[in-house]
C-alpha positions in Angstrom: -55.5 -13.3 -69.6 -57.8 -10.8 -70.8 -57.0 -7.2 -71.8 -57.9 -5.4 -68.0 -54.9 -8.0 -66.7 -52.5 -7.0 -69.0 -52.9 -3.5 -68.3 -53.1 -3.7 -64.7 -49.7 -5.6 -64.8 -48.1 -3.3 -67.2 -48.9 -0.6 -64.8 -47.5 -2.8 -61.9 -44.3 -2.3 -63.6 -44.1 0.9 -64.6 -44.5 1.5 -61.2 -42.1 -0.4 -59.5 -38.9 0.4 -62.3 -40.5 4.6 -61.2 -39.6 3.4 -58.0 -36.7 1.8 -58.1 -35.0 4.4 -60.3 -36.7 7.2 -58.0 -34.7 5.8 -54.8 -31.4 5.6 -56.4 -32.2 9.3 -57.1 -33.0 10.3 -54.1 -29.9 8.0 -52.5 -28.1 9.6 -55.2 -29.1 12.8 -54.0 -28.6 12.6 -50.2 -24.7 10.9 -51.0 -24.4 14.5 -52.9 -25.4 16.9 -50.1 -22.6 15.2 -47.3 -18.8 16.7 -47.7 -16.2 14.9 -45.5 -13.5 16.3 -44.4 -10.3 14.4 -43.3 -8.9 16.1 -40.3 -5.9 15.4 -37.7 -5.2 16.5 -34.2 -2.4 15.1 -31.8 -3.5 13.0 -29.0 -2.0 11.8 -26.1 -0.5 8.8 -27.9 0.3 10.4 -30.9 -2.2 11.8 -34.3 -6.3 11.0 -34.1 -7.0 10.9 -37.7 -10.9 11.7 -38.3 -13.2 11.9 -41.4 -15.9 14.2 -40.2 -18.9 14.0 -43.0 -20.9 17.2 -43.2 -24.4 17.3 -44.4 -25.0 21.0 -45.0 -25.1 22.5 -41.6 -25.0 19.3 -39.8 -22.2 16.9 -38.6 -23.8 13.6 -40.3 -21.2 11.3 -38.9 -17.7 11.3 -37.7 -15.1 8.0 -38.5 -12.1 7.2 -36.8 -9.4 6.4 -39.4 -6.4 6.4 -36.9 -5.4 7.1 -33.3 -2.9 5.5 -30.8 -4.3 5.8 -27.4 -4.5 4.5 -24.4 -7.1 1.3 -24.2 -10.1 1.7 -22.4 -9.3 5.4 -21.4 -7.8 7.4 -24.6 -9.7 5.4 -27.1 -13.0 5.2 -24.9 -13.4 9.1 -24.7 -12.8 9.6 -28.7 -15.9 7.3 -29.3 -17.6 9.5 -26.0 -16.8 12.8 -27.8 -17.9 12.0 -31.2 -21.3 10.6 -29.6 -21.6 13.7 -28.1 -20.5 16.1 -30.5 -23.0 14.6 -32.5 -25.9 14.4 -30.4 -25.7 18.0 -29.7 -24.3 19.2 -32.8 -21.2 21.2 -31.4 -18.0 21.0 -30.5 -18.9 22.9 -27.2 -19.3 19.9 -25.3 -17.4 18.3 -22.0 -13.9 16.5 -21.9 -14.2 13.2 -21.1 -13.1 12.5 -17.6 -9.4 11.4 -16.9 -8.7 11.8 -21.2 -8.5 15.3 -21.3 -6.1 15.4 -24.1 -8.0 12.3 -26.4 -10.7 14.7 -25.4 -9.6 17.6 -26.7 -7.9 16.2 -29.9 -11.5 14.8 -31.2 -12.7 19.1 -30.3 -9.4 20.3 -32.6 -10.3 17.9 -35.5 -13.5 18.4 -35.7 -13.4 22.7 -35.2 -10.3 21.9 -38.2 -13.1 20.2 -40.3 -15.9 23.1 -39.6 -13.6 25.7 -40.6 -13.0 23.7 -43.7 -16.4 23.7 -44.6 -17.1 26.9 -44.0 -19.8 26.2 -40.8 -20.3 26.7 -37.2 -21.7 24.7 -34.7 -22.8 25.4 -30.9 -20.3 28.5 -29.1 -16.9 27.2 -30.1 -15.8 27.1 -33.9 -13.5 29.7 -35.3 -14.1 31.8 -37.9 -16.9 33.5 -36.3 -16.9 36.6 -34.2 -18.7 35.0 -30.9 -15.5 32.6 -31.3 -12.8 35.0 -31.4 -13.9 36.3 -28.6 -13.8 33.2 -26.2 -10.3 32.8 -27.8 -9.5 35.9 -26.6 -7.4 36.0 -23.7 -8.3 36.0 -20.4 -7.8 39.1 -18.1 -6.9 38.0 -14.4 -7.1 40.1 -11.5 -4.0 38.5 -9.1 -3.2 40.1 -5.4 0.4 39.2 -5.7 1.9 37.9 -8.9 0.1 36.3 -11.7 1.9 32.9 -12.6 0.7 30.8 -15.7 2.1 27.4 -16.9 1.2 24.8 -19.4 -0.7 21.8 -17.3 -2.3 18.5 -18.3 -5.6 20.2 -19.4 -4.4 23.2 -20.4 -3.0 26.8 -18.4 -2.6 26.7 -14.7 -3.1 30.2 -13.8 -2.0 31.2 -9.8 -1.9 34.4 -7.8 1.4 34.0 -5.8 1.3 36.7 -2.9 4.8 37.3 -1.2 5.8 39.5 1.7 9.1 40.4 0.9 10.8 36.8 0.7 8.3 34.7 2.4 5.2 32.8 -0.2 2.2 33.7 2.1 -0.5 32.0 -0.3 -1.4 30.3 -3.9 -4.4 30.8 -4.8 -5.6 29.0 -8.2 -7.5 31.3 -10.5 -8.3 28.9 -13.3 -6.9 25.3 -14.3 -8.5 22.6 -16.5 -6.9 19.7 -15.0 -8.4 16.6 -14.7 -11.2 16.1 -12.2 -10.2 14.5 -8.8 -6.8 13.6 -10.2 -4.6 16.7 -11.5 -7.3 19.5 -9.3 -6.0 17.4 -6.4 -2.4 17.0 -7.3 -2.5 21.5 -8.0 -3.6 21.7 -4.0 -1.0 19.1 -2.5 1.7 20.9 -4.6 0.6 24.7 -3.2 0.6 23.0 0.4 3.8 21.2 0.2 5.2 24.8 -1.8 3.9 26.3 1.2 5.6 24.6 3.5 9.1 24.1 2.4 8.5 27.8 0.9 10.4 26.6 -2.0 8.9 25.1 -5.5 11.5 22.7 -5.4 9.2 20.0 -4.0 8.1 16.0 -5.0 5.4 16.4 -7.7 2.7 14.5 -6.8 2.7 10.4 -8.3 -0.1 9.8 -11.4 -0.6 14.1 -12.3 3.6 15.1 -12.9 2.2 17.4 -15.7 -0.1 19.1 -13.8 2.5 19.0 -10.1 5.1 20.3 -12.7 3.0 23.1 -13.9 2.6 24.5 -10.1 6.4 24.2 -9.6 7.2 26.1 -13.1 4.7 28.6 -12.0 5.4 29.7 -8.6 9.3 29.3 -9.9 9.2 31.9 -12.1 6.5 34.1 -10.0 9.2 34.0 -7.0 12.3 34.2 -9.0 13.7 30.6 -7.7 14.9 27.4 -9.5 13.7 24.1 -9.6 15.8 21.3 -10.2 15.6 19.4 -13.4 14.6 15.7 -12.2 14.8 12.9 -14.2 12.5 10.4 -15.0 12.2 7.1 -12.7 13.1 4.1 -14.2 10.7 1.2 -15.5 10.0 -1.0 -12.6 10.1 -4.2 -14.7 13.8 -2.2 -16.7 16.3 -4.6 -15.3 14.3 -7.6 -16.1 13.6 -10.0 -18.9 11.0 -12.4 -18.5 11.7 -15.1 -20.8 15.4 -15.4 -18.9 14.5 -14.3 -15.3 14.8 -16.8 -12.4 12.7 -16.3 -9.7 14.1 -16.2 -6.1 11.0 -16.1 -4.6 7.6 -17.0 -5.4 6.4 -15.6 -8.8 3.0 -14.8 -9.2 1.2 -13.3 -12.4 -2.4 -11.7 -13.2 -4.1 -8.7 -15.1 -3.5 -5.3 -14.3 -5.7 -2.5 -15.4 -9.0 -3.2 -16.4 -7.8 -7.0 -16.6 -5.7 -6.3 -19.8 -2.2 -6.4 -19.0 -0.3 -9.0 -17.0 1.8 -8.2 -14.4 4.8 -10.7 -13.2 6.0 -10.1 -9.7 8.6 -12.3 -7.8 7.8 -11.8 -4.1 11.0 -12.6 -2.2 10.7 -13.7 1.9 13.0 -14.5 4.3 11.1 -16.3 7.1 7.8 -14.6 7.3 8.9 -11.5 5.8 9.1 -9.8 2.5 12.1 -8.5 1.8 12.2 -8.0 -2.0 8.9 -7.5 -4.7 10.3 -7.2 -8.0 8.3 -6.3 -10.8 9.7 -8.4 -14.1 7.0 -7.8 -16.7 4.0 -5.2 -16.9 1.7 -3.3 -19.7 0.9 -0.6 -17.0 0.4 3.2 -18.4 3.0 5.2 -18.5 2.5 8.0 -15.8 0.1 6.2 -13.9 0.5 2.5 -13.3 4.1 2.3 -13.0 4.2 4.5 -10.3 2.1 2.7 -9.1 4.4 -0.8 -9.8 6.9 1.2 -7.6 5.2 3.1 -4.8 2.8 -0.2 -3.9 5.8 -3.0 -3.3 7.8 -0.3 -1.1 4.5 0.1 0.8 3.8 -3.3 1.4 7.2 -4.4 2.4 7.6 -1.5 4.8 4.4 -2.3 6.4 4.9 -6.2 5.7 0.7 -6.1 4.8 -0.7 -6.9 1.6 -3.4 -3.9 2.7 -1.8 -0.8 2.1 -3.0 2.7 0.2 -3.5 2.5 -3.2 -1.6 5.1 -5.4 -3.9 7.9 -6.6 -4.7 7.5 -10.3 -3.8 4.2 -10.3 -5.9 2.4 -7.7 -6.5 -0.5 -10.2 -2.9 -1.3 -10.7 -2.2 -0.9 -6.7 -5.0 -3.1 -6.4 -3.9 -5.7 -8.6 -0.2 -5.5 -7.5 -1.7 -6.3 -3.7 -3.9 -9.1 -5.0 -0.6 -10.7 -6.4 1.1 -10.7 -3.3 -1.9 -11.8 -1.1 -1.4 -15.2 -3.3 2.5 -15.7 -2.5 2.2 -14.6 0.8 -0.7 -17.8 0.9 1.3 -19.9 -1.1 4.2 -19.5 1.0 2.3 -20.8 3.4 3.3 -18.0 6.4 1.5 -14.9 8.2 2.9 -11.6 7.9 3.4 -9.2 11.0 1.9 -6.3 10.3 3.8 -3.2 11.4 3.1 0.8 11.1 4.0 2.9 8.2 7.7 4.4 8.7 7.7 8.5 8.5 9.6 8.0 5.2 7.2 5.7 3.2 6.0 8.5 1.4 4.1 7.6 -2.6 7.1 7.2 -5.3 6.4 9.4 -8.4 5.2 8.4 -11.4 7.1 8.5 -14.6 6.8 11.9 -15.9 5.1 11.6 -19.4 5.0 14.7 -21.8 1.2 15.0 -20.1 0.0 13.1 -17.1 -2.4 15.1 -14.7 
């Protein structure tokens, strides 16, 4: 090896050891810059623990450490609203449809994290003037009487106009309920209020939060009392699975989004249904056990395994008919299908602290 080699490989090295120690540097350097920040909000199923890692003025990442809700809806919009948040480097961003309240934790913890390091992103972190204003309230200009209550998604605010003791119209001047679910739920509540001019109606099965919020409102706008209900009983209560004996024909298969079984015994006498009980679900509280109740009643008042599915829960109602379409065929007998009696009206839902 002559002396031109040596050199040329001594360089080789020097080289490589400069850039090897100059990465770790630079790594070093970059691990400096990022903060986190370990922040909590409460969710619909209880605290969403985040660790929210700042790189100067920039959200560089956001881990979930803890939350407790619901599969494929609760826990699908925090992963949603972190993407988001990040991508557009804000906590101004959208709900997630039908998880308004996983939503909005995610938008509490992070803002919570911001304000902890001293930052602001997009329109909607405190501690800047543009967001004390937006916080500010809101000033609404009512006809009649301006009624406010605590919804799903946040303040249902309503113009109640009265002549003397008559309700002569609701209108809804701002409510963040969820899309096609709670919005529709705020209506059929104002129409049925209208009608029995009275708040002391049925609150609408799968949005009681944001039905309860209309009731509360108008209430106290009118100056008349709504009676305290109490929550319907567990479909599947009464029953234990590992001692039940069927009567009928027990049938079994996923409920929503193909996670959770459901047992139901279909009972006939002749080519009737005259009992479905429900002995075993993992339905969502608020939504697919009021389903579990409305969708049996249905089907054994119209003896027909095709009846309406119960809003916010058409997977469930689904399901629950696809169950009995199998014991119906492996009793081996065809229903006669009759019309809908006046009183089969939708059974309500279990009313969970928010569910609209």
């Amino acid at each position: 090896m002559d002396k031109e080699q040596i050199v040329a490989i001594l360089v080789l090295v020097v080289l490589s050891v400069g850039i090897l120690f100059g990465c770790n540097a630079i790594g070093e350097t970059d691990m400096a810059d990022v903060t986190s920040y370990e922040v909590t909000a409460e969710g619909y199923g209880g605290p969403v623990r985040l660790l929210v890692h700042v790189d100067g003025e920039e959200i560089a990442d956001i881990e979930v450490l803890e939350q407790n809700e619901t599969e494929g809806l609760g826990d699908t919009a925090i992963e949603a609203m972190i993407a988001k948040i990040i991508e557009n480097q804000s906590v101004d961003v959208d709900v997630h449809s039908g998880a308004t309240v996983s939503s909005k934790a995610v938008i509490e913890a992070v803002k919570s994290a911001l304000e902890e390091a001293g930052i602001s992103l997009g329109d909607a972190v405190a501690g800047t003037d543009e967001a004390d204003e937006e916080s500010a309230p809101v000033e609404y200009e009512a006809e009649g009487t301006l009624a406010i209550a605590s919804g799903y998604g946040g303040d249902v605010v309503l113009d109640v106009i009265m002549d003397g003791d008559e309700i002569v119209d609701i209108k809804v001047l701002d409510q963040s309920e969820t899309p096609n679910l709670g919005d529709v739920a705020i209506d059929a509540m104002i129409a049925k209020i209208l009608s029995a001019q009275s708040p002391d109606v049925d609150v609408e099965s799968g949005a009681t939060a944001s039905s309860e919020a209309v009731m509360k409102a108008v209430a106290e706008a009118t100056g008349q009392n709504v009676a305290e209900r109490e929550a319907p009983e567990d479909p599947a209560a009464q029953y234990d699975l590992e001692t039940y004996e069927p009567e009928g024909i027990m049938v079994s298969g996923k409920g929503f989004q193909d996670r959770y079984d459901i047992y139901l015994d279909v009972i006939f006498d002749g080519n009737e249904i005259t009992e479905i009980r429900v002995i075993e679900h993992g339905e969502t509280k608020g939504f697919g056990d009021g389903a579990l109740r409305a969708v049996p009643e249905r089907i054994i008042n119209q003896q027909s395994a095709e009846v309406d599915v119960q809003t916010g829960a058409t997977w469930t109602s689904n399901s629950t008919m696809e169950l009995v379409r199998q014991a119906v065929e492996e009793a081996g007998i065809e229903l006669t299908e009759r019309e809908a009696a006046e009183a089969d009206e939708p059974a309500p839902a279990a009313a969970p602290s928010a569910g609209g």
